[in-house]
C-alpha positions in Angstrom: -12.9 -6.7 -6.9 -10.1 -4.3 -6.6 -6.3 -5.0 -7.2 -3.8 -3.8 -4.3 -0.1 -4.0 -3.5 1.2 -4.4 -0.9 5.0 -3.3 -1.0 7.2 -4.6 2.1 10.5 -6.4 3.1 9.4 -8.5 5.8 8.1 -11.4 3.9 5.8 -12.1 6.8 3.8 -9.1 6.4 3.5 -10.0 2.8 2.1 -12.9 3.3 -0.6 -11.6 6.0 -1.5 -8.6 4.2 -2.1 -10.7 0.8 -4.3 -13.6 2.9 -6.4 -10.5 4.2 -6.8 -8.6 0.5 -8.1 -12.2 -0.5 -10.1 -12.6 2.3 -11.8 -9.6 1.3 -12.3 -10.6 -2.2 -9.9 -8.3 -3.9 -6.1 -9.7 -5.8 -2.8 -9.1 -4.1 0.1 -8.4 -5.4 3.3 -8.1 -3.5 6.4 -6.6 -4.1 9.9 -7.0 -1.3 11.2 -3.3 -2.3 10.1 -0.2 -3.4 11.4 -0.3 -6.8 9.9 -3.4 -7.7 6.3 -2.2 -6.1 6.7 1.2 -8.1 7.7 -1.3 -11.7 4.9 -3.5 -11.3 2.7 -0.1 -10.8 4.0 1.5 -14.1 3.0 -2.0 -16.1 -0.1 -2.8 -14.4 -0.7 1.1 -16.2 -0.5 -0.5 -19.8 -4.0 -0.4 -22.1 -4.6 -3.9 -21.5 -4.0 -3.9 -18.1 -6.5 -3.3 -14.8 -4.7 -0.2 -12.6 -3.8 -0.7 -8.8 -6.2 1.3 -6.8 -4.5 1.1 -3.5 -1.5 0.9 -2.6 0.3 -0.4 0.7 3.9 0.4 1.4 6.2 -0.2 4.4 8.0 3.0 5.6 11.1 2.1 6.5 12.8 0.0 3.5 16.6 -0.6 1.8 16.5 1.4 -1.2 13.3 3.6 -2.0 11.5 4.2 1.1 7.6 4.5 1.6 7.2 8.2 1.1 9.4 7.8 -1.6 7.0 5.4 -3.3 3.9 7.2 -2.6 5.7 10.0 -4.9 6.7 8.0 -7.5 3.1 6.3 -7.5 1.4 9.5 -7.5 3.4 10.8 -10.4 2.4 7.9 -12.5 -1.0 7.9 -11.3 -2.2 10.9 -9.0 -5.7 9.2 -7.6 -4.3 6.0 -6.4 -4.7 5.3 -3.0 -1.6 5.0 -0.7 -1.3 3.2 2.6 1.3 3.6 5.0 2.6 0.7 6.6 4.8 0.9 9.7 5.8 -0.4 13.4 6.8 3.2 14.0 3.6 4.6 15.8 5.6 7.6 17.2 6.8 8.2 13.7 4.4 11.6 12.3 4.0 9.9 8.8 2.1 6.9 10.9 0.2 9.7 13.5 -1.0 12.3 10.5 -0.6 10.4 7.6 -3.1 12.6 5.3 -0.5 15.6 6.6 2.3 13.6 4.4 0.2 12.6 1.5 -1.2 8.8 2.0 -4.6 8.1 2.8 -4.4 6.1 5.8 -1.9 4.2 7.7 -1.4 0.6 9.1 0.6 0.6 12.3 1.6 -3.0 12.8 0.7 -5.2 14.6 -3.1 -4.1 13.4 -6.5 -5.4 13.7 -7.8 -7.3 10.2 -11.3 -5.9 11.2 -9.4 -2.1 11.0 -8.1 -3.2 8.0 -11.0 -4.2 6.4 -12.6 -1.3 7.0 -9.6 1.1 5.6 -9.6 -0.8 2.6 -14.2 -0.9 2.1 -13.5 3.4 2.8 -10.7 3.8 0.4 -12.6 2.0 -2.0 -15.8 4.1 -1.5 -13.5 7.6 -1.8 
């Protein structure tokens, strides 16, 4: 079991991306705005506390945006995963994602079998 966050302001996505993470058999945790993803990040980093190993993040948010939050998580913790979550397929960051530093990228609507399988090879990296 690994723990993941998921990071978005559609509450919607939240929701379905949490079901799918327990589906899988790993815990969720969800966050509405960057900030708050990139908190909970920095205190799930205490002694006593189990690190995220992947991350999910919406692109386009109020306040910190996605790439945003993949540098902040990187600077606290350089080997966590980061997935990029967007309905921007056009947008390069969603096409080349590795060429922007995340790992993969979700273009919504997307399949739960693609998703299962991004998370099972993240996990394996």
């Amino acid at each position: 079991m690994a723990k993941i966050m998921v990071i978005d302001d559609e509450s919607s996505i939240r929701a379905v991306l949490r079901m799918l993470i327990e589906t899988l058999g790993h815990e969720a945790t969800v966050a509405s705005d960057g900030r708050t993803g990139v908190e909970l990040f920095q205190s799930a980093l205490l002694p006593d506390q189990e690190p995220f190993r992947i991350v999910i993040t919406d692109l386009v948010m109020k306040g910190m945006k996605g790439d945003d939050v993949k540098d902040a998580i990187r600077q606290l913790r350089p080997k966590t995963k980061v997935v990029l979550c967007t309905g921007y397929s056009n947008e390069p960051m969603a096409m080349h994602p590795q060429d922007h530093g995340f790992d993969g990228a979700l273009i919504k609507p997307f399949d739960k079998d693609y998703f299962a399988r991004l998370i099972g090879e993240l996990l394996l990296s």
